[in-house]
N, C-alpha and C positions, 0 to 999 in steps of 0.2 A: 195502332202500330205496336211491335213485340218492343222497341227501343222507347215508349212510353211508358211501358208497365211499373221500370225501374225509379221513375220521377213519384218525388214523398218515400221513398221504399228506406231502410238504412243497411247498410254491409256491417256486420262486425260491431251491429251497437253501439256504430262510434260515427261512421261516414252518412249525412243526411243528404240523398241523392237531392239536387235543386231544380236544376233545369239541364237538358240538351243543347250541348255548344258545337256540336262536330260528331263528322264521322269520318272514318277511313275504309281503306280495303277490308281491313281483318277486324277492326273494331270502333263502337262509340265512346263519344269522350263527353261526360256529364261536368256540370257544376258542383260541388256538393261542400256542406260544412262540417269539419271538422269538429267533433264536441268535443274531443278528448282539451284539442288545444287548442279552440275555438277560432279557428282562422278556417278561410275558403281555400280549396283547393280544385283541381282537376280530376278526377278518374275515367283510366280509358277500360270499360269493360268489352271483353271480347266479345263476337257476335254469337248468339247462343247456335244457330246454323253451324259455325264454323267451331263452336267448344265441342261438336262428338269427334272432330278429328284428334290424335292424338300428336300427330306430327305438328301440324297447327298449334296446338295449345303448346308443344315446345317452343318452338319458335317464338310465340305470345310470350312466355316467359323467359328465352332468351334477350328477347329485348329491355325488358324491366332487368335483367342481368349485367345487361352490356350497360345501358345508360346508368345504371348503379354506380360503375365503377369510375364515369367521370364527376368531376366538381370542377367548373371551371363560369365565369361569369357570363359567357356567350352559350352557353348550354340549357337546357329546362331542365332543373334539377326532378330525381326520384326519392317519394319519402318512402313509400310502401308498397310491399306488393305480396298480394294475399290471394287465398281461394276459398270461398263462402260459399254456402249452400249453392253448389254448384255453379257459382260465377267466379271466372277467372280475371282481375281486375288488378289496376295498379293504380298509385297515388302518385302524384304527379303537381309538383307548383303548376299554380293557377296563375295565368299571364297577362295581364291588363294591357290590352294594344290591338291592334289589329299587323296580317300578317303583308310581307312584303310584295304581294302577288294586287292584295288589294290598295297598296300606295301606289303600285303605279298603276293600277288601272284610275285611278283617280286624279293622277298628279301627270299622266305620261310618261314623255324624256324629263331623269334626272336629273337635275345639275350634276356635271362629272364629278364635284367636290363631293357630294353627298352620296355617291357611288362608291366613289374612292371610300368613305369613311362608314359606310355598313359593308362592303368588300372585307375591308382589312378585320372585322368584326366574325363574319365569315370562317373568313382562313381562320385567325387566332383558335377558332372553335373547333377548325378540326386538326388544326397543329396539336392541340393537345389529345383529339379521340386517338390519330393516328400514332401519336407516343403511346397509347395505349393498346394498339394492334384493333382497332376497331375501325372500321370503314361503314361512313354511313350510307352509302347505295341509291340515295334519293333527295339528292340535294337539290330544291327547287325554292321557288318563291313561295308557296305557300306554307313549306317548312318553315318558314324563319318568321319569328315576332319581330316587330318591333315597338317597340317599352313607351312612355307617356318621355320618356326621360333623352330619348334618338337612339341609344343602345339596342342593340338587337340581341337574340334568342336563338339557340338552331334549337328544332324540338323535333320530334316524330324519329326516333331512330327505329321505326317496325321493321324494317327490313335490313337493319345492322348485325352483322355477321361479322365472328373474332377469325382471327385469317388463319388461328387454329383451325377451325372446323372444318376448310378447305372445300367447303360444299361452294361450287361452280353457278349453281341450280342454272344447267344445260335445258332442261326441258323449257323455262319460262322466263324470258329476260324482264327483271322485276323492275320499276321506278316508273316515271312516267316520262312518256315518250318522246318530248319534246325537250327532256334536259340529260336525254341517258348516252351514255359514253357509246362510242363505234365498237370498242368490247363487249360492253354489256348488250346493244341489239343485235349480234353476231353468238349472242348467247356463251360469251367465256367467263372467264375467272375475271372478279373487278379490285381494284388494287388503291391506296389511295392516288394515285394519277385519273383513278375514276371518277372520284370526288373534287379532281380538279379540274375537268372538263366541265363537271355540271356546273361548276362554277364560273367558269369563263361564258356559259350561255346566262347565268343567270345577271354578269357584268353585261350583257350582250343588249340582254333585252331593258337592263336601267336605264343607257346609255341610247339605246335605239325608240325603245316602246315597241319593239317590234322582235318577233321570234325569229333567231334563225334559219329555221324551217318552218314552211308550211306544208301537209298534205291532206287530202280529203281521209286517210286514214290511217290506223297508227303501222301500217306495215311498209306504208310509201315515207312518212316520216322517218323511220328508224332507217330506211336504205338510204335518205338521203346524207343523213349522219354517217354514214360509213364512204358512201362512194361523190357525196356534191362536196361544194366550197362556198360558203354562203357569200351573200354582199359585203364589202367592211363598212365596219362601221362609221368611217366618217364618210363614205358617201352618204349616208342617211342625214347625219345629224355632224357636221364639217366643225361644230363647236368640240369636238374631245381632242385633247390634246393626244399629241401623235403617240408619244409614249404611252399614254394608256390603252389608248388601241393597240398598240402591241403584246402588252401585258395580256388585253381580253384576247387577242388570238393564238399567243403562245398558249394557253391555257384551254384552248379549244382547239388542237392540235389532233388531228385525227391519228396519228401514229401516236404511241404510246411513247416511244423516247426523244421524241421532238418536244413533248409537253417539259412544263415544268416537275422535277422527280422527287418534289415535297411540299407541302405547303411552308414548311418556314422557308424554303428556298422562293417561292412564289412572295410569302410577306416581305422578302429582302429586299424583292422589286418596287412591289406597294410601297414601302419606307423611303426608297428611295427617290421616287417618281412624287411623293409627299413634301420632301423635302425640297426637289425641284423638278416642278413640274414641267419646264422644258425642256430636260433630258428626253433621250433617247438610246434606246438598248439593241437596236441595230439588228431587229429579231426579225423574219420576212412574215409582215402578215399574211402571205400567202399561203393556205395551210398547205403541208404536203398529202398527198393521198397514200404515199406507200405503205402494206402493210407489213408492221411489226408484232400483228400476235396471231398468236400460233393457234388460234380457237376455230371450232368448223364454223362453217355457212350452212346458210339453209339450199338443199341440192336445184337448182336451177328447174323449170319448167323444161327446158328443150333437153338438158341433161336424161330428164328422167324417160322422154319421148325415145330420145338415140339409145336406154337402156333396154326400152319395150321392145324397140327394132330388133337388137340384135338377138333377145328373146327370142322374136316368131324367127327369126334365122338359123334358130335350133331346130334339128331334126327330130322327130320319136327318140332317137337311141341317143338321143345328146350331142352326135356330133354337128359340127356345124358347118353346113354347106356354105363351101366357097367360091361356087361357080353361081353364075343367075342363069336365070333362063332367054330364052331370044327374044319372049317377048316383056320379060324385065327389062332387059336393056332397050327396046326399042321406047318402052316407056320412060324411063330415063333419060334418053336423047330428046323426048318430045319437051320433056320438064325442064332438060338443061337450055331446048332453043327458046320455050318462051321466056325465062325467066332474062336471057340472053336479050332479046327484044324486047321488054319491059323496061328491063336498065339502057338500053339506047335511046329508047322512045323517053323516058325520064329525062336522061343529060340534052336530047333535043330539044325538050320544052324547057328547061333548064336555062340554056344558051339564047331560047328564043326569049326568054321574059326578062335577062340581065339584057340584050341588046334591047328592046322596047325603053325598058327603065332610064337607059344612054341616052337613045332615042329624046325621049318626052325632057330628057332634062338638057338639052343642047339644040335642040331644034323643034320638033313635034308641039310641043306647048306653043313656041311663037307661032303656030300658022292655028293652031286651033284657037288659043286664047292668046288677043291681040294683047303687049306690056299695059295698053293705060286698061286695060280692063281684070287685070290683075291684083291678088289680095296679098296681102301679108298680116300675119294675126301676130300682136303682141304677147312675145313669151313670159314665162315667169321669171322673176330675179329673185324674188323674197325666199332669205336663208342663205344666198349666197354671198362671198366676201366683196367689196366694193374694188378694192386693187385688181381682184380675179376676172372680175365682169369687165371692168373700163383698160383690162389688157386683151382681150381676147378681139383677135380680129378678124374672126365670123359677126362677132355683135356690130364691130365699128363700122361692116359692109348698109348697116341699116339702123344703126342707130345713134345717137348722141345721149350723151349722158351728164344729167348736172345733180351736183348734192344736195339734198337739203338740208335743214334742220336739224342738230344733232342731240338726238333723245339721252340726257344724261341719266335717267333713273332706270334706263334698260339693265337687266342683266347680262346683255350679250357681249360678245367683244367688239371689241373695236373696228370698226369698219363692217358689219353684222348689216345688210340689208334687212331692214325693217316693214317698209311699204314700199311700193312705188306706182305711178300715175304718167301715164295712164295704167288700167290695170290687166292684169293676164288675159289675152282672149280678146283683148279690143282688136278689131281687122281698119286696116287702112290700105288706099292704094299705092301698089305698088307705083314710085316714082323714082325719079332722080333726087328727091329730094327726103335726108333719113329723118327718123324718128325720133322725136325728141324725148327723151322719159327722166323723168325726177325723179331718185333714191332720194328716201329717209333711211340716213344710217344711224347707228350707236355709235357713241363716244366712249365706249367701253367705261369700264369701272375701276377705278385700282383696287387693288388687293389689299381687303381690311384684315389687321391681325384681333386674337383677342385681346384686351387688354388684362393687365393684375388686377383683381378684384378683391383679390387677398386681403383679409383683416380690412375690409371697407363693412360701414351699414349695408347689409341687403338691398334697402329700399333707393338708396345710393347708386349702388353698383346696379341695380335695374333701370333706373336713369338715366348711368351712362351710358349703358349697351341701346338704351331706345334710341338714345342721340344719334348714334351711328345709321339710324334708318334703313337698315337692312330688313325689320319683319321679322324680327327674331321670335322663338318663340320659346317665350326666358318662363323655368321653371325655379320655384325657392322653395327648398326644402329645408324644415325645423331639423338637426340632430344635436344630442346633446354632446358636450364636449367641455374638458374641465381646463383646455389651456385661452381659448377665448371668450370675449366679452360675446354674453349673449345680443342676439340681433346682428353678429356681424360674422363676415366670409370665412370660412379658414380649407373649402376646397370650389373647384369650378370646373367645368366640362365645357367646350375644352379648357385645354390647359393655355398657359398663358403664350401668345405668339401664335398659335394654329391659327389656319386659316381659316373666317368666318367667310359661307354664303347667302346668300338671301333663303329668308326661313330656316333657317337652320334654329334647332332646338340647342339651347344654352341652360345648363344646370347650375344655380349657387345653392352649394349647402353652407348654411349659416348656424352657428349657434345657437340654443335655445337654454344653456347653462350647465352644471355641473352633470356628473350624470350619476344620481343618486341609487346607488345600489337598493333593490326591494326587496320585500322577503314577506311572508303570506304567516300570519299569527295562527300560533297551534291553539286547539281545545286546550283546555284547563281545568274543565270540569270533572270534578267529581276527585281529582287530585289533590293529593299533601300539598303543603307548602315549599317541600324540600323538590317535588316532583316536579312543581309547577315550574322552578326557579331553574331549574335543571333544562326543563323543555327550554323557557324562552330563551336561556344563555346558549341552545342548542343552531337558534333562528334568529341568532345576532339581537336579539331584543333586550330590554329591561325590565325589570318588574319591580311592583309595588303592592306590600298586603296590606290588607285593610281585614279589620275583623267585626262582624257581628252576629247578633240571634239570626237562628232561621228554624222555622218550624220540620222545614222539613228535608234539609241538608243534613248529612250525618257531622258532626261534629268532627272539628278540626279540615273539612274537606273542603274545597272551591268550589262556590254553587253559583259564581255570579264573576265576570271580565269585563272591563272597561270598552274592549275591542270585539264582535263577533270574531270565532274563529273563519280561517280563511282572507280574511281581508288580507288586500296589499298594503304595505305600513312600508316606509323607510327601515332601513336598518338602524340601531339602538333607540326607537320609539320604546314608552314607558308604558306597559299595560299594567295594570292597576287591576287586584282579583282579589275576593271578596272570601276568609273565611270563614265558617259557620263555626258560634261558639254553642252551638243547639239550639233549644227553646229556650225563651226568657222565661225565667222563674216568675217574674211578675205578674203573668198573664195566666200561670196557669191555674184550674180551679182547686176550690180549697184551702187556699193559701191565704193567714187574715193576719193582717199588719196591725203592728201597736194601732192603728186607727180602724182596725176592724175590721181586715183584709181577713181571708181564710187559706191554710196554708195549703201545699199537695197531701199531707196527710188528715186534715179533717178534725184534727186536734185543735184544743186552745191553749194556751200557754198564756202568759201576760202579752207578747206576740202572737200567740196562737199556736204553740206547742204543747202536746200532750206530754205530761211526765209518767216514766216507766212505772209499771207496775197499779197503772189505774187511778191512784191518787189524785185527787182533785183538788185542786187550790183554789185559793179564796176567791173568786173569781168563775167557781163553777166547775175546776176539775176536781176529781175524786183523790181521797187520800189513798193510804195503801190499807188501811184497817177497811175502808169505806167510808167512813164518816165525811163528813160534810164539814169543811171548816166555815167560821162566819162570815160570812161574805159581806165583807166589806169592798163596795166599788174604790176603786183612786180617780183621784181626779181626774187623768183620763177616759175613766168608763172602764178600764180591764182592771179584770181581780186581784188583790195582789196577795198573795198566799205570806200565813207566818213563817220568822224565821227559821225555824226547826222545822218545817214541812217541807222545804226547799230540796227536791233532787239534789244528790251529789253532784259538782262539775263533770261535766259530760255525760251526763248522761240524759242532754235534748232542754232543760229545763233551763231558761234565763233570766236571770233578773230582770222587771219593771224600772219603765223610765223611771 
């Protein structure tokens, strides 16, 4: 495959392609390491198919354009974006989690608390793109990460568009089809009220596990976003509080100025439905149909039929007959009487199968099937509320109902049908006498807050949260930090008082101690002393010289550091650098010591210096005439020349020990 070739490959001598994590419409998204700054990252390179288009690869680089200009913590941030031997590519944080599309395929219905708390996650993220004039056009669940940490991500903005550019793109209604706004599959201009549509389906389906729309393909889906009213949501799932069902259907509002007309206008709601969950905002989830935007449709099938009509109703010369002919019209009359009989014959068989229906259910049944031979099958209750069911009096014609057992460790609410027994589908005969069925309900749960963790041991404050037996799933993370004691609190997610749900991810960052500023030791080598003292006072460091022989350093130069260059070191760490005072004269040949050593010049002297001018002293050097004085040894063994034969001072000749 051509999206393999790239894995082992590097972009730029700096990005080491790893592995294949993803693909989209326009491009793949690799793993790859960063050597420059030795961290992982993401790269989405474009698909080479689609790099000869030139529009394309604008777009491609509009996006790395767009997403540049945000920084915000619910966003995948962009480091880089480059074009290499003809790959058009961009750097992109690398995101450890998996995306929201695959929690609920895994987990189903949300808890509403945990809807609520990646929702508001959500908005925040595009509160800030749309302060920005950036509309992301594709907001779904597979956009969005979610971190090891519960925080989420929005990422993927490729088909984000600055509301500068005012491109519509009419020909192709872009996003995917099951989250895209009644504008956008009408093919118009999308606005951020578009990004709050998708968002109200993508609340839809936490809350439900179930898509708004269904259709066998994307052109029946896209119509029914424009012209149906899906189910609400608490018929599906009767646990979401009413208020938040309101919020997900204002927000999925098929008219454009029935939605809500911002997202910080839409987080006002979330905040406040957070704050108390019992309210209500008195919003009808019933959505409206009317439309408010002004973008074409696609031209109807019969449209385009009654266009071809009055086509052939054009003469050669263009004009357009207005009379038919008699045997038009007789055709006409034959088409108006049977269609006329059609529809009679319908509403008769109409009338005839509602009176059967009457029929069978007031009389007809007792003469065909005698009462005691009669069935009744036990319906479902499980999911519905206990007060709901033992008031309704269809059920009381057949049945009795007693509590059971009240499951305290459920997370449902209170009076939440759990089981019941007999179970759905048992038939019994019909008699005068009802049905007896036992609920197990829940006993609901109160509402845990977090607690302050603040400035506690970690391993403390994970103790106390276990206590609580919700299934938390407590994350502790080391940061350093110079105002508290290592090993303990000094922040939490949530914050203190938020409401805790079962499973819910709980973050303490804890102290790990000061936080000791670094800094990486320079070379030194081959540098003065003054050079060297200058670099490390440059890299917050200290220095210490040391001096000795070196055969083969130049002298006075640094041939040797305590630290390799490069290392990370604390700041005012003492590197300790070595300078060369040259060769040691000891070692070198030649050279002969009061004990018989030979000097660099090959001379003898009483030490082994030759004196100017050839002269040899007692001991074996030459005088200046030549002659040879008498050589008398000293008790040492070196010669020791008379006094009057003695070189002048300085001039290389030293007296004997």
């Amino acid at each position: 495959m051509m999206d393999e070739l790239y894995i082992g490959k590097y972009l730029d001598e700096r990005y080491e392609i790893i592995e294949k994590i993803g693909s989209g419409g326009m491009a793949v998204v690799y793993k790859a390491l960063d050597h420059r700054l030795n961290r992982f990252v993401a790269i989405k390179i474009l698909k080479s198919d689609l790099a000869q288009d030139p529009d394309l690869r604008r777009r491609f680089h509009a996006e790395s354009q767009a997403v540049a200009m945000l920084s915000h913590p619910n966003i995948v941030s962009v480091y880089d974006v480059n074009h290499s031997d003809n790959v058009d590519y961009i750097v992109m944080e690398l995101i450890e989690g998996i995306t929201l599309k695959q929690y609920i395929n895994r987990k189903g219905i949300l808890n509403w608390k945990e809807a609520l708390h990646f929702t508001t996650q959500i908005v925040k993220a595009l509160e800030h793109a749309h302060s920005r004039g950036i509309i992301h056009r594709d907001i779904k669940p597979h956009n969005i990460m979610i971190l090891k940490d519960g925080n989420v991500k929005v990422a993927d903005f490729g088909i984000a568009r600055l509301l500068t550019t005012q491109n519509t793109l009419t020909q192709q209604a872009l996003g995917s089809v099951h989250y895209i706004s009644p504008e956008q599959a009408k093919g118009g201009a999308a606005d951020a009220r578009s990004d709050i549509y998708s968002v109200g389906v993508v609340m839809y389906e936490m809350l439900t596990s179930r898509l708004p729309f269904e259709g066998d393909n994307a052109v029946s889906i896209a119509i029914q976003h424009i012209s149906s009213v899906p189910l609400q949501p608490r018929e599906i799932n009767p646990d979401i509080p009413v208020g938040l069902e309101e919020i997900t259907m204002r927000a999925m509002s098929p008219n454009m100025s029935s939605r809500y007309q911002s997202a910080t206008e839409m987080l006002t709601d979330l905040e406040d439905f957070r704050k108390n969950p019992s309210v209500r905002f008195n919003y009808s989830v019933i959505p409206s149909l009317a439309d408010d935007i002004g973008s074409t449709r696609a031209i109807p099938t019969r449209a385009i039929s009654d266009a071809e009509r009055a086509r052939r109703r054009v003469s050669g010369n263009g004009a357009v007959r207005n009379r038919t002919t008699s045997e038009e019209y007789r055709e006409n009359r034959r088409k108006s009487g049977r269609t006329t009989m059609l529809v009679g014959v319908f509403c008769i068989a109409l009338l005839l199968v509602m009176l059967v229906v009457f029929m069978w259910d007031y009389q007809i049944r007792d003469w065909i099937m005698p009462q005691d031979e009669q069935k009744i099958t036990v319906r479902n209750f499980v999911g519905a509320m206990y007060d709901e069911v033992v008031s309704n009096a269809e059920y009381l014609m057949y049945y009795t109902f007693t509590p059971a057992k009240y499951d305290v460790d459920s997370d449902k609410p209170e009076g939440y049908i759990l089981e019941q027994d007999p179970a759905e589908g048992t038939t019994y005969p019909l008699s005068d006498n009802k049905i007896s069925v036992t609920l197990t309900i829940a006993a609901g749960r109160e509402e845990v807050l977090m607690p302050d963790v603040i400035n506690m041991d970690y391993r403390e404050a994970k103790n106390k949260l276990e206590l609580l037996k919700l299934n938390l799933d407590i994350v502790c993370d080391g940061q350093p930090n110079d105002t508290y004691t290592p090993d303990y609190v000094f922040d939490q997610m949530p914050k203190k008082d938020q409401p805790l749900a079962p499973g819910m991810t709980v973050v303490l960052t804890y102290s790990t101690g000061p936080n000791i500023p670094l800094t990486k030791v320079p070379n030194l080598l081959e540098l003065t002393e003054a050079s060297a003292l200058q670099k490390l006072e440059q890299m917050q460091l200290k220095g210490r010289k040391e001096e000795e022989f070196n055969d083969t350093a130049q002298k006075g130069r640094v041939f040797q550091q305590s630290i390799d260059p490069d290392t990370e070191v604390e700041v005012d760490t003492e590197i300790i650098f070595y300078i060369s005072l040259g060769p040691d004269p000891s070692e070198q040949p030649g050279h002969t010591t009061p004990g018989g050593t030979q000097t660099p010049g090959g001379s003898e002297n009483p030490g082994g210096t030759e004196n100017p001018g050839g002269t040899e002293n007692p001991g074996g050097s030459e005088s200046p005439g030549g002659e040879e004085n008498p050589g008398g040894d000293d008790p040492g063994g070196s010669e020791v020349p008379d006094d009057g034969e003695l070189g002048a001072p300085g001039e290389g000749v030293q007296p004997s020990g």
